[in-house]
N, CA, C and O atoms as a CHARMM CRD file, in Angstrom:
* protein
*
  356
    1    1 UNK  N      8.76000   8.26400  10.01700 PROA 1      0.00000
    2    1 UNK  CA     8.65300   7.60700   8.72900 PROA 1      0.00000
    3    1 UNK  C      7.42100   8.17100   8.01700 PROA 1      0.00000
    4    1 UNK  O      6.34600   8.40800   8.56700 PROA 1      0.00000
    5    2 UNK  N      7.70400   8.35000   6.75400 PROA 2      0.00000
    6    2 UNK  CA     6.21700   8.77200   6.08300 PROA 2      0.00000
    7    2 UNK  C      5.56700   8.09800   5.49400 PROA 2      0.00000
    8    2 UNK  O      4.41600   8.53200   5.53500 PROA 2      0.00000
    9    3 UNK  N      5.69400   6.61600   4.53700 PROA 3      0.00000
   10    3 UNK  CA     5.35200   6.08800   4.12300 PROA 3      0.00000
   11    3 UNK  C      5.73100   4.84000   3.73200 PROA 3      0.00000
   12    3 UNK  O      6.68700   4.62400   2.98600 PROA 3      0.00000
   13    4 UNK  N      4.77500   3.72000   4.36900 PROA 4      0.00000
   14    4 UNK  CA     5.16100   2.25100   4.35800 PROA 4      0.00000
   15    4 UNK  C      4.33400   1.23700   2.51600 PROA 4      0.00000
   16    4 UNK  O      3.22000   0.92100   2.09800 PROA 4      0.00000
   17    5 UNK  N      5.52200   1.15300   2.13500 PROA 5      0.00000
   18    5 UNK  CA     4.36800  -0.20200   1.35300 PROA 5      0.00000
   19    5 UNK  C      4.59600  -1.84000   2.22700 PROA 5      0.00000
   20    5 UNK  O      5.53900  -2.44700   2.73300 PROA 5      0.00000
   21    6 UNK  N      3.47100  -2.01000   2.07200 PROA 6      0.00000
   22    6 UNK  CA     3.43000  -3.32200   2.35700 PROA 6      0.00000
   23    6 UNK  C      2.94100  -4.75600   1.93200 PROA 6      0.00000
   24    6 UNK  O      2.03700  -5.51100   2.29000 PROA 6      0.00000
   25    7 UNK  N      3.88400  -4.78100   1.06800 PROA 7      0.00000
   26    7 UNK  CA     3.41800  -6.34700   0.05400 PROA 7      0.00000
   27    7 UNK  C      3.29900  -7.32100   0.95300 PROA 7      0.00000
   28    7 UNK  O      4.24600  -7.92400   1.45900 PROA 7      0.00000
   29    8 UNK  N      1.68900  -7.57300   1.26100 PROA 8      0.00000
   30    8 UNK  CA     1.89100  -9.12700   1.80600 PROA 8      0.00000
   31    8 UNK  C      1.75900 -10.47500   1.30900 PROA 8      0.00000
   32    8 UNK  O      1.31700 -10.70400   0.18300 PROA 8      0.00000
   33    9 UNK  N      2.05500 -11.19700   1.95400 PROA 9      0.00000
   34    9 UNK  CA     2.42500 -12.76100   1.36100 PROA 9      0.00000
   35    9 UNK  C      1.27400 -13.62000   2.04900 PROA 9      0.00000
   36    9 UNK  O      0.53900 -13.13200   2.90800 PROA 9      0.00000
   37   10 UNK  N      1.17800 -14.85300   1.63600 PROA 10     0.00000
   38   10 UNK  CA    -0.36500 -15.78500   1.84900 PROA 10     0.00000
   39   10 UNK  C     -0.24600 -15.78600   3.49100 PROA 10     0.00000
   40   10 UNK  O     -1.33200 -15.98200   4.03700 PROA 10     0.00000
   41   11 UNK  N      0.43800 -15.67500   4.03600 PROA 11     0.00000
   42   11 UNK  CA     0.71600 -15.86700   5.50200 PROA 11     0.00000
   43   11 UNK  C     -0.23600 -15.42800   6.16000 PROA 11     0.00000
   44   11 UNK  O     -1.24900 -16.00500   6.55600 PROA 11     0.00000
   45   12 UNK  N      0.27200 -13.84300   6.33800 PROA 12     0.00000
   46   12 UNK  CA    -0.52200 -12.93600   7.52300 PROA 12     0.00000
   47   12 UNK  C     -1.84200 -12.68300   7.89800 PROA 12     0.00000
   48   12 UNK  O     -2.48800 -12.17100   6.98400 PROA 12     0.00000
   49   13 UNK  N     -2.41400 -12.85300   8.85400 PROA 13     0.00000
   50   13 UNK  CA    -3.68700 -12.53100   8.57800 PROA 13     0.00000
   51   13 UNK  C     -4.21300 -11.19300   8.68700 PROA 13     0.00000
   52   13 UNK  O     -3.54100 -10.16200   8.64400 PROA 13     0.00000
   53   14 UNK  N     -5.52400 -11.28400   8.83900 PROA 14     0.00000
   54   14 UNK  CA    -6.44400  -9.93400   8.94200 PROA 14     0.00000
   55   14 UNK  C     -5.91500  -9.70000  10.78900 PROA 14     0.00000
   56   14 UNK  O     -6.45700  -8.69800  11.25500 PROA 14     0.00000
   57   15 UNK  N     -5.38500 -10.12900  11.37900 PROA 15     0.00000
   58   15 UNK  CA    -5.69400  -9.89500  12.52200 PROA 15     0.00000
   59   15 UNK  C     -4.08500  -9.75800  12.69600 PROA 15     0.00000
   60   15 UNK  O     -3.96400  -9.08800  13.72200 PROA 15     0.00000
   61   16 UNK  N     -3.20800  -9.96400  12.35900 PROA 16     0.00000
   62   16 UNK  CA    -1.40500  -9.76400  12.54000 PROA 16     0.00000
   63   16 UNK  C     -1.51200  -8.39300  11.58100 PROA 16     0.00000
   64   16 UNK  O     -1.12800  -7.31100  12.02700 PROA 16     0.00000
   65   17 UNK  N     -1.95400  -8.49600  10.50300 PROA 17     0.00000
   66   17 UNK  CA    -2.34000  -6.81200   9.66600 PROA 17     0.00000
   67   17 UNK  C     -2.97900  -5.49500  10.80400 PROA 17     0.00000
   68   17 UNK  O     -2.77700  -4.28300  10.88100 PROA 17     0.00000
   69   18 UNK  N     -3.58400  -6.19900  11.36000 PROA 18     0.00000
   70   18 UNK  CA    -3.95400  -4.90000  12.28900 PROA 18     0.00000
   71   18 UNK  C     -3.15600  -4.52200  13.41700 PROA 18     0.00000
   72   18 UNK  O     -3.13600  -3.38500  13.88700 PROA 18     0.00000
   73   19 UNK  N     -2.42800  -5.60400  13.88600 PROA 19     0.00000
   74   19 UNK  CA    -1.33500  -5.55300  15.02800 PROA 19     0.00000
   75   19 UNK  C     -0.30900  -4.76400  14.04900 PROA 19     0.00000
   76   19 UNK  O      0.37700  -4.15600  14.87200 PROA 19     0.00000
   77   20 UNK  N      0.16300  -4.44200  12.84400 PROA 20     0.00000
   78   20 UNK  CA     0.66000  -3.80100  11.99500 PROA 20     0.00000
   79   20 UNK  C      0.40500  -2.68000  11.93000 PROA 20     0.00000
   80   20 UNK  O      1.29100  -1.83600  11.79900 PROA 20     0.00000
   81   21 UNK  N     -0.71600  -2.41400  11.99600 PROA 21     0.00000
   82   21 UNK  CA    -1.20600  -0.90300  11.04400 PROA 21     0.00000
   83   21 UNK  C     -1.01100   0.00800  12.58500 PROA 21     0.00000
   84   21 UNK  O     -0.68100   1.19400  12.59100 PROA 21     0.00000
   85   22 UNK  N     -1.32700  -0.93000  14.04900 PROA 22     0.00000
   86   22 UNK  CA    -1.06200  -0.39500  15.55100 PROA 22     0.00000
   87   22 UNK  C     -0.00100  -0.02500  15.29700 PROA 22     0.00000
   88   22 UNK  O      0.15400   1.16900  15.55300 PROA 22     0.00000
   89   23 UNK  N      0.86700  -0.53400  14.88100 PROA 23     0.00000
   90   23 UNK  CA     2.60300  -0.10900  15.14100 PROA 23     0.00000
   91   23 UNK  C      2.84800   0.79000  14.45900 PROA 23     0.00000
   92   23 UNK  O      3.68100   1.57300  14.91500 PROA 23     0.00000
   93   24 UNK  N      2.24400   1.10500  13.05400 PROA 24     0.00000
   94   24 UNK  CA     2.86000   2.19400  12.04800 PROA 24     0.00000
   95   24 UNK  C      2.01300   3.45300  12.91200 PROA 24     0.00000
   96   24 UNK  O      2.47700   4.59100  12.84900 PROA 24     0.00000
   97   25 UNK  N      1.31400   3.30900  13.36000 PROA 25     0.00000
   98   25 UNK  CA     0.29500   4.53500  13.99200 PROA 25     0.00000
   99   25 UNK  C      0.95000   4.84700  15.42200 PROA 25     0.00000
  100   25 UNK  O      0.97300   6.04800  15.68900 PROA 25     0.00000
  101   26 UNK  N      1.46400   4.02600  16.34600 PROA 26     0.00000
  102   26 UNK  CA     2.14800   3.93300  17.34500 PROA 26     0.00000
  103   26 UNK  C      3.66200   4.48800  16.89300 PROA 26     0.00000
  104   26 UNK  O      4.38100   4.84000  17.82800 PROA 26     0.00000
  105   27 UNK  N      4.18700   4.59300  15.59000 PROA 27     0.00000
  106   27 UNK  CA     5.35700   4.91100  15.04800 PROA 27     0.00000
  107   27 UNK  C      5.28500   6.26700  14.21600 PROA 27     0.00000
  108   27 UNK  O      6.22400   6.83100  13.65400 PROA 27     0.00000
  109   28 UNK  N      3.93500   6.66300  14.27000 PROA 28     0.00000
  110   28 UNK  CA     3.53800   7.99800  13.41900 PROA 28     0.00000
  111   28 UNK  C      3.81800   7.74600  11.71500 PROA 28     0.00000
  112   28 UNK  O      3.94700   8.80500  11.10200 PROA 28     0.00000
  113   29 UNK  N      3.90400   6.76200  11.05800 PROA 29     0.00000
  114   29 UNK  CA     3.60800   6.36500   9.90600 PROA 29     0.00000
  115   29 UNK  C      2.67400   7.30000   9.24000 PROA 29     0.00000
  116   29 UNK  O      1.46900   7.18500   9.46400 PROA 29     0.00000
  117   30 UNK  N      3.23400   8.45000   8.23600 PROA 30     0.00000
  118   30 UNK  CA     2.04700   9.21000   8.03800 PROA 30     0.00000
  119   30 UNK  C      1.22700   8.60600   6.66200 PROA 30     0.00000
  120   30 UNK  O      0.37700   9.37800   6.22000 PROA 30     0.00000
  121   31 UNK  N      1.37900   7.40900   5.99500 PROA 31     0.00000
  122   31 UNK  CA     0.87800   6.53000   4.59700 PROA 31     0.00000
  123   31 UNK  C      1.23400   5.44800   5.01500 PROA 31     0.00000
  124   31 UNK  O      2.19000   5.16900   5.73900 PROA 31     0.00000
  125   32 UNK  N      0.14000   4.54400   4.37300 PROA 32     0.00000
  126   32 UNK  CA     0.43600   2.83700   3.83300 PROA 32     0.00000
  127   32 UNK  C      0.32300   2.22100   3.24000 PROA 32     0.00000
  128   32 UNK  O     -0.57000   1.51200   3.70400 PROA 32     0.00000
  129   33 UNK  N      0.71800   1.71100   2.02100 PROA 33     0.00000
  130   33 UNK  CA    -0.01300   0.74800   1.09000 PROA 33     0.00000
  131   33 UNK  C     -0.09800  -0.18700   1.22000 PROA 33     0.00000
  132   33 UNK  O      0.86300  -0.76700   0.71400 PROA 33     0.00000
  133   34 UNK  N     -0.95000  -0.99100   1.78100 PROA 34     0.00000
  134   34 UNK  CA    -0.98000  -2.45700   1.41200 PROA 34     0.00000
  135   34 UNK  C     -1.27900  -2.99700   0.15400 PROA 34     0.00000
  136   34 UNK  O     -2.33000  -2.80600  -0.45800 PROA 34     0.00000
  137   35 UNK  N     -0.12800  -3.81900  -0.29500 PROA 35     0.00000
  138   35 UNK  CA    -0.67500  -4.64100  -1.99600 PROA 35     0.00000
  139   35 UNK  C     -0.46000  -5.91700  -1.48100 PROA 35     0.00000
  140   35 UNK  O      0.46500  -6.53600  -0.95500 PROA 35     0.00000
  141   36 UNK  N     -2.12200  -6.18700  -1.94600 PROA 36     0.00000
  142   36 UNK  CA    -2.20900  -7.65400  -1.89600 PROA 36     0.00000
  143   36 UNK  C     -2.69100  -8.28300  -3.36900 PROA 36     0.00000
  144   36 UNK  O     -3.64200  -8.09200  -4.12700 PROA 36     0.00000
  145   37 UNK  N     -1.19900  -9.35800  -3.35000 PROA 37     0.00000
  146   37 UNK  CA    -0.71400  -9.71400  -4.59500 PROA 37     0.00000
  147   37 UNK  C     -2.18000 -10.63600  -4.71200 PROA 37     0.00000
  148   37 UNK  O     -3.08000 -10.13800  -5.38800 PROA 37     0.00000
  149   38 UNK  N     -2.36200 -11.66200  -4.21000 PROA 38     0.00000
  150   38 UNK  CA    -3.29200 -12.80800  -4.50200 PROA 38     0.00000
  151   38 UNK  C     -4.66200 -11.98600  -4.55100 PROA 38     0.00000
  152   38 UNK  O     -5.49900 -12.86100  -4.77400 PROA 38     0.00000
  153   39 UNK  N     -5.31800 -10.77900  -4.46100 PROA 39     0.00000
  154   39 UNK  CA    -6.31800 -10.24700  -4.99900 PROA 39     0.00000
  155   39 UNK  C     -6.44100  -8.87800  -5.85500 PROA 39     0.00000
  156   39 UNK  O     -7.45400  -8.33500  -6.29800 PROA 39     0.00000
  157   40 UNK  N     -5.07400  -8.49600  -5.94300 PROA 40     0.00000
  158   40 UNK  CA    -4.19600  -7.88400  -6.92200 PROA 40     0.00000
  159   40 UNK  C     -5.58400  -6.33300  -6.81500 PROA 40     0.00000
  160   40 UNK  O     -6.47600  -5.89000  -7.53800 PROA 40     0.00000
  161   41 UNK  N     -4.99000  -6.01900  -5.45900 PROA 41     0.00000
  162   41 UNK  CA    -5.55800  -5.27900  -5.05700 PROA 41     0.00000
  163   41 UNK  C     -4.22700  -4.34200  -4.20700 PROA 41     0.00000
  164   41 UNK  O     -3.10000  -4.82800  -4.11800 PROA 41     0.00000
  165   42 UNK  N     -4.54000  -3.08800  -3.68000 PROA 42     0.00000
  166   42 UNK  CA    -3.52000  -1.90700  -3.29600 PROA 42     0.00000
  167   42 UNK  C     -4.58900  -1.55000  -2.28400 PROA 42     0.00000
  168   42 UNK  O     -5.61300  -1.34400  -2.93500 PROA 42     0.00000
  169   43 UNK  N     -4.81800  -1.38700  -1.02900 PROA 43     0.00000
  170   43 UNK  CA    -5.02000   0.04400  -0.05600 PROA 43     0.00000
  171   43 UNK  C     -4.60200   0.55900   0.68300 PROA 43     0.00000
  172   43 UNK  O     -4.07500   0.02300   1.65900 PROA 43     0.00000
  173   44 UNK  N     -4.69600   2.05700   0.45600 PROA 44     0.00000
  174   44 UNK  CA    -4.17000   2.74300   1.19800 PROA 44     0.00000
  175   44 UNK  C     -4.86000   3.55400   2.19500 PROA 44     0.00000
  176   44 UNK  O     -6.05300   3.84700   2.27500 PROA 44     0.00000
  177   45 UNK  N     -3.88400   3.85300   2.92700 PROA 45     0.00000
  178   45 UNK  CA    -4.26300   4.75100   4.33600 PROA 45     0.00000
  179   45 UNK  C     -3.42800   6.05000   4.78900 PROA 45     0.00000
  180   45 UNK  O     -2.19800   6.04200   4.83800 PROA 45     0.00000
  181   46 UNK  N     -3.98100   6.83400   5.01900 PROA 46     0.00000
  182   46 UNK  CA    -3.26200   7.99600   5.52200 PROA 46     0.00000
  183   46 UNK  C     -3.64400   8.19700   7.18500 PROA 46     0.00000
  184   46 UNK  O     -4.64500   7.88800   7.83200 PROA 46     0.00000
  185   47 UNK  N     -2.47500   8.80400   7.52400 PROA 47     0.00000
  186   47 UNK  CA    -2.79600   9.00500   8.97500 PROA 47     0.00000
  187   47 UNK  C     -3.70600  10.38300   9.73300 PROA 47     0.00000
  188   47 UNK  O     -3.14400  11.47600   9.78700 PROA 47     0.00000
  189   48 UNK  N     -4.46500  10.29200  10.03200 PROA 48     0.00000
  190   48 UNK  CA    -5.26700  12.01300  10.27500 PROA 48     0.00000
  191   48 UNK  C     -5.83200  11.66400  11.82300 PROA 48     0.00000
  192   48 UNK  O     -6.44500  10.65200  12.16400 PROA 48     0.00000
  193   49 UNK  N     -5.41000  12.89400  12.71600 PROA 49     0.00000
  194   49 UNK  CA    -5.77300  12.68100  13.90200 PROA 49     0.00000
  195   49 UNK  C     -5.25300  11.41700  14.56000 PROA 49     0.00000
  196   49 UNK  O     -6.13800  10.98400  15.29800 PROA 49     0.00000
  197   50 UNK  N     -4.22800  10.69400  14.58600 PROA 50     0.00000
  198   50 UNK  CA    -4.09900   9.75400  15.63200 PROA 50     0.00000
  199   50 UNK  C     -4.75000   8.64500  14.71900 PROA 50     0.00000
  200   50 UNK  O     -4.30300   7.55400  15.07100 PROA 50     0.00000
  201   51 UNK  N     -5.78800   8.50400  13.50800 PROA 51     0.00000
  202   51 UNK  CA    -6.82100   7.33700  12.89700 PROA 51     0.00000
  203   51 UNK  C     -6.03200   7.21900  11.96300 PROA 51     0.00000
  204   51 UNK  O     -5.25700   8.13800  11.69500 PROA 51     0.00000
  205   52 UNK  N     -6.05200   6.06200  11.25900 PROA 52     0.00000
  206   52 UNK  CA    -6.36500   5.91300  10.05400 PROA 52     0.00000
  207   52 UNK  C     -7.18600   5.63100   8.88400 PROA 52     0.00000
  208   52 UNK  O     -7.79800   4.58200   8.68700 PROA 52     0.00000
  209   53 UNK  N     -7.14500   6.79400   8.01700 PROA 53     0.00000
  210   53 UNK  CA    -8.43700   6.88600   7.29100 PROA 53     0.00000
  211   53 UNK  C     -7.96800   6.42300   5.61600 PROA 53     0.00000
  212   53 UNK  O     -7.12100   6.86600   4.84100 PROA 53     0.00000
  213   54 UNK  N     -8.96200   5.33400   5.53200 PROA 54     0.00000
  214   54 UNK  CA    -8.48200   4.51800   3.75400 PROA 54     0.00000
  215   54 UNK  C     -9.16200   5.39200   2.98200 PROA 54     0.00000
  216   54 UNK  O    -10.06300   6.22000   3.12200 PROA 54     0.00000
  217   55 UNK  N     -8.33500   4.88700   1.95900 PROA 55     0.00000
  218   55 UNK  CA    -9.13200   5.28100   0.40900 PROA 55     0.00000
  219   55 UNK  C     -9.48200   3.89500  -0.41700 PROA 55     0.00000
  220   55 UNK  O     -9.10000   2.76300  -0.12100 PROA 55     0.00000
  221   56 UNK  N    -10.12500   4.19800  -1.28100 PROA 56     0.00000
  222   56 UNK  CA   -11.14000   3.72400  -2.51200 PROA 56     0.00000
  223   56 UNK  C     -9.76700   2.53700  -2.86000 PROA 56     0.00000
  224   56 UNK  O     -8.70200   2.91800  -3.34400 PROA 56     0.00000
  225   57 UNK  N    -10.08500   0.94700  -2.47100 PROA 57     0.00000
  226   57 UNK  CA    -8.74500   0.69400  -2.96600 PROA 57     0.00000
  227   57 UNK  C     -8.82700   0.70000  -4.36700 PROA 57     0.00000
  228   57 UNK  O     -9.88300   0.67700  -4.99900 PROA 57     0.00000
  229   58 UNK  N     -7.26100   0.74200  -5.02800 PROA 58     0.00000
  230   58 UNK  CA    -6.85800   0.24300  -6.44200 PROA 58     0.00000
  231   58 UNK  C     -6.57900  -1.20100  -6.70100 PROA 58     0.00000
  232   58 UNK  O     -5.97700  -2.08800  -6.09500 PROA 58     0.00000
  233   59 UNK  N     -7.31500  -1.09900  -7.95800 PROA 59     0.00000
  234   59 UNK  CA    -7.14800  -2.35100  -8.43700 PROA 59     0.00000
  235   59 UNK  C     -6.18300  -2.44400  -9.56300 PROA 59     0.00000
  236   59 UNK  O     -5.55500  -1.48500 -10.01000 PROA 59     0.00000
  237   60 UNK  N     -6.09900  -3.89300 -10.06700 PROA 60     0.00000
  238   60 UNK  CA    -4.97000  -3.72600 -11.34200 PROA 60     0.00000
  239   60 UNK  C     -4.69500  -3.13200 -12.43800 PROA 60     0.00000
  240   60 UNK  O     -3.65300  -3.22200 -13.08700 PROA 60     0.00000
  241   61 UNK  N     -5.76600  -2.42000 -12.69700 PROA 61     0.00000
  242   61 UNK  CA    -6.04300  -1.19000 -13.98300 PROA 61     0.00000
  243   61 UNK  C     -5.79400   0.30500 -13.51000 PROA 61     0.00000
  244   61 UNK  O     -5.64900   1.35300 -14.13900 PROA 61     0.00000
  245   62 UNK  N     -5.80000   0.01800 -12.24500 PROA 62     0.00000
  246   62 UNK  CA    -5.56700   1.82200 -11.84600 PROA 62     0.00000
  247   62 UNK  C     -4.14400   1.92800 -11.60900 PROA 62     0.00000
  248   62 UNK  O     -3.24700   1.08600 -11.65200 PROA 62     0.00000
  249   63 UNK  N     -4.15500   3.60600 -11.25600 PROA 63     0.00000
  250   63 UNK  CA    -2.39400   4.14800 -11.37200 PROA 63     0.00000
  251   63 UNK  C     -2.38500   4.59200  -9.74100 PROA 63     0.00000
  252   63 UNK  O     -2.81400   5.65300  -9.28600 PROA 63     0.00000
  253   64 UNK  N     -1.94800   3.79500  -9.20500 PROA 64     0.00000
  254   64 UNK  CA    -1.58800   4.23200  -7.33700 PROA 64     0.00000
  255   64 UNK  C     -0.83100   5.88600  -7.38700 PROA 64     0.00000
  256   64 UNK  O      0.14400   6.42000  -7.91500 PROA 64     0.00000
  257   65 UNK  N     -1.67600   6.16400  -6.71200 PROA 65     0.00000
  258   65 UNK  CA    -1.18300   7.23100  -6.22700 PROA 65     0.00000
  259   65 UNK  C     -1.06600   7.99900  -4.36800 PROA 65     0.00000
  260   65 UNK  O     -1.64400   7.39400  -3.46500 PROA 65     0.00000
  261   66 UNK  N     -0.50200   8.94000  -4.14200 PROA 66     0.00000
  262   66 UNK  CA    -0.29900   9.31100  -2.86200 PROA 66     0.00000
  263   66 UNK  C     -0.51200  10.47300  -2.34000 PROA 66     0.00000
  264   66 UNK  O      0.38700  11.25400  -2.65100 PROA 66     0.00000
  265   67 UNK  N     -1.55600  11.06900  -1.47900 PROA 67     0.00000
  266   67 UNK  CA    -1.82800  12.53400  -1.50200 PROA 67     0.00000
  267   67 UNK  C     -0.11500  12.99500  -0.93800 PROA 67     0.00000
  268   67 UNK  O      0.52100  13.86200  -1.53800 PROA 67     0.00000
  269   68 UNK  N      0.48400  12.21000   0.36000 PROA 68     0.00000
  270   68 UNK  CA     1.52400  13.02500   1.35300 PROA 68     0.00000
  271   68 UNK  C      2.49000  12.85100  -0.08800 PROA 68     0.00000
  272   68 UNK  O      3.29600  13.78000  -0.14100 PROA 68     0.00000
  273   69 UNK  N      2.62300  11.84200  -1.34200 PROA 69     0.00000
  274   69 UNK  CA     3.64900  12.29700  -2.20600 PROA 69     0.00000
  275   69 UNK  C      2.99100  12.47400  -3.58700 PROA 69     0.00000
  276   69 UNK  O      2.66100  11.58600  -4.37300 PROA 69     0.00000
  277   70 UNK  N      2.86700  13.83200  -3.71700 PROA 70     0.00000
  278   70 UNK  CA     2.21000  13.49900  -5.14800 PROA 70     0.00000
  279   70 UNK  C      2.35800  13.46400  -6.43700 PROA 70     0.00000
  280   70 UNK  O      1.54900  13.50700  -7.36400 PROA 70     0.00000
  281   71 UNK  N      4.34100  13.31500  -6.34600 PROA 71     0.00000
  282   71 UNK  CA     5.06700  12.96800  -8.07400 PROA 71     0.00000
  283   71 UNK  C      4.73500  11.47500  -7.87100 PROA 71     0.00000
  284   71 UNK  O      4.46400  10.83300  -8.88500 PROA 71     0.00000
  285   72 UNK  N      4.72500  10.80700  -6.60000 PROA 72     0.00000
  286   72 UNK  CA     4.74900   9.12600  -6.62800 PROA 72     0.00000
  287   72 UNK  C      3.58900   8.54700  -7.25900 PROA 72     0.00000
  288   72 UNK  O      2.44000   8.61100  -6.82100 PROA 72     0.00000
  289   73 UNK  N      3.97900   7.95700  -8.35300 PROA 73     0.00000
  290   73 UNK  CA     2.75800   7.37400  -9.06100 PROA 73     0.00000
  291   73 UNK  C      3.30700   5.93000  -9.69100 PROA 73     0.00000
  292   73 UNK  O      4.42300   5.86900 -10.20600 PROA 73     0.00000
  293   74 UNK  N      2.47600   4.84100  -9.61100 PROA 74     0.00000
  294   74 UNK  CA     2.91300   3.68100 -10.61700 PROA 74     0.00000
  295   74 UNK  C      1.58900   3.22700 -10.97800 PROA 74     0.00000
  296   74 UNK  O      0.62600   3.59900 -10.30700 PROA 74     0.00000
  297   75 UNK  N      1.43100   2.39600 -12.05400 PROA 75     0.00000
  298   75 UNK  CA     0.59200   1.54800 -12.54200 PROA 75     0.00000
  299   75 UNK  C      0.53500   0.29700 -11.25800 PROA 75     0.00000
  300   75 UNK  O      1.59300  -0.24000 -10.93200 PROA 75     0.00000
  301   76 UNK  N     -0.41600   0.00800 -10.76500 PROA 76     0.00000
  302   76 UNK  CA    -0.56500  -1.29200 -10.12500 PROA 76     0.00000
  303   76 UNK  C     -0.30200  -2.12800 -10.83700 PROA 76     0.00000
  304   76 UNK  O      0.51200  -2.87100 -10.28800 PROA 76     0.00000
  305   77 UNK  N     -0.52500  -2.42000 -11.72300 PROA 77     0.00000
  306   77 UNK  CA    -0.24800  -3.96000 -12.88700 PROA 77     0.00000
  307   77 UNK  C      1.09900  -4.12800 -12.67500 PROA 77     0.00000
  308   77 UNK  O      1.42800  -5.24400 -12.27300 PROA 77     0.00000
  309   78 UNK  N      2.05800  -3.22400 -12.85700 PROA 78     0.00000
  310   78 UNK  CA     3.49100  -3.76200 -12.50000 PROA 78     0.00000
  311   78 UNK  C      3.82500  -4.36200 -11.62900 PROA 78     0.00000
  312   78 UNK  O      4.96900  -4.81700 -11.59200 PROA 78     0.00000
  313   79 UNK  N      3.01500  -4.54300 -10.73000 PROA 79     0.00000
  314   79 UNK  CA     3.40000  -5.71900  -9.51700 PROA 79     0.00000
  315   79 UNK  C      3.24800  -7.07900 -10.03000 PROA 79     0.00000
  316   79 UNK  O      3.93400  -8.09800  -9.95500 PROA 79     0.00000
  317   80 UNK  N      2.12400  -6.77300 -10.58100 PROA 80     0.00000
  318   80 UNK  CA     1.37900  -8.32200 -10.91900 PROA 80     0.00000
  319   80 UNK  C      1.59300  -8.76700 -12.28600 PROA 80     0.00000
  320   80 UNK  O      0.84900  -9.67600 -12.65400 PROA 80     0.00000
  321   81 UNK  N      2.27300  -8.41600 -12.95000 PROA 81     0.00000
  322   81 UNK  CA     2.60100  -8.54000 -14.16600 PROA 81     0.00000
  323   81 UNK  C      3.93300  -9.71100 -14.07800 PROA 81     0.00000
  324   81 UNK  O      4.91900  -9.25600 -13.49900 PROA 81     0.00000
  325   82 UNK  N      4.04200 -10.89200 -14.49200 PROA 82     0.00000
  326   82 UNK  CA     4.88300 -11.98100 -14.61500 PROA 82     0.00000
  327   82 UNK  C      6.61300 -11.58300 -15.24500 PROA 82     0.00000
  328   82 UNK  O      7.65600 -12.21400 -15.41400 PROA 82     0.00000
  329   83 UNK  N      6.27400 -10.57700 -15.38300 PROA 83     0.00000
  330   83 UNK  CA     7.53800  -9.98400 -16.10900 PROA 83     0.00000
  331   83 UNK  C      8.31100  -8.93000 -15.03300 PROA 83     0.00000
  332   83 UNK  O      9.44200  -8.44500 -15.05700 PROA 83     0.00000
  333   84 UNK  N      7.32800  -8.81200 -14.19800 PROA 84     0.00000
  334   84 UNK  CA     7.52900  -7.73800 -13.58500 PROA 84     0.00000
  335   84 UNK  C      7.94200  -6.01100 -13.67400 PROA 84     0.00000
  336   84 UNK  O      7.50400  -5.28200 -14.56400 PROA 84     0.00000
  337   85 UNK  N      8.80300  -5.57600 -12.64200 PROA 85     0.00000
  338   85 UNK  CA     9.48900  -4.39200 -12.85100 PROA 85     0.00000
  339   85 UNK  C     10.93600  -4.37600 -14.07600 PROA 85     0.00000
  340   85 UNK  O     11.78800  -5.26300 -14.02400 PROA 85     0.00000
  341   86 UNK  N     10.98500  -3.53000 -14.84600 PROA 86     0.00000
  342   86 UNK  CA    12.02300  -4.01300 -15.77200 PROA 86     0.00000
  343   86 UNK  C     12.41000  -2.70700 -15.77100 PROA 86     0.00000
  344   86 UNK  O     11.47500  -1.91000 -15.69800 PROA 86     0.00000
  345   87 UNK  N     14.09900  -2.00000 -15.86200 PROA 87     0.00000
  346   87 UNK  CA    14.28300  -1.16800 -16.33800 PROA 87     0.00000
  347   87 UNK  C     14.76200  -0.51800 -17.78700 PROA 87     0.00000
  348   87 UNK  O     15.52300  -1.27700 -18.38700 PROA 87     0.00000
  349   88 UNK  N     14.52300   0.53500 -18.37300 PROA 88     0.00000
  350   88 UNK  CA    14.23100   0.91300 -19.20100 PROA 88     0.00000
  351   88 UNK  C     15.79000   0.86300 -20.25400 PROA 88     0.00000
  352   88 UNK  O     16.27100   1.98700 -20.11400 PROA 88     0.00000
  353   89 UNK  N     16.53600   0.19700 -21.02000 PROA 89     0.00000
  354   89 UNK  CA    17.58200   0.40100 -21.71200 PROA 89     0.00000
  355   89 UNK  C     18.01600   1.47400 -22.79700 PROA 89     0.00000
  356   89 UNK  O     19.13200   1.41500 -23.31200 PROA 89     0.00000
């Protein structure tokens, strides 16, 4: 697999998230995004050497992006935006 997003919900914690990030690394997951809606925040991780190494997270004004894909791009706000994802007519 190359790349996981992972929207989480009020549930999970910091400590079931890491039993997570074991499995995508145990699964060779080579990306991850976590977006977390309630601090309307995005980070990501790439896989290097067996680790995973984050980046600078995004917040709701920035445009997510992905080194392993690099046409993949969205605005973060579209998550969090009440209107949501809409397609274009």
């Amino acid at each position: 697999m190359n790349l996981v997003l992972d929207i989480r919900s009020p549930g999970p914690s910091k400590m079931e998230m890491g039993i997570k990030i074991d499995l995508y690394s145990e699964n060779r997951v080579k990306g991850i995004c976590i977006i977390e809606p309630g601090e309307k925040l995005s980070y990501r991780y790439v896989l290097q050497n067996g680790n995973f190494i984050g980046w600078r997270p995004c917040t709701a004004d920035d445009e997510v992006r992905f080194i392993l894909f690099p046409k993949l791009k969205f605005p973060l706000k579209i998550l969090f935006d009440e209107k949501g994802i809409r397609r274009k007519e």
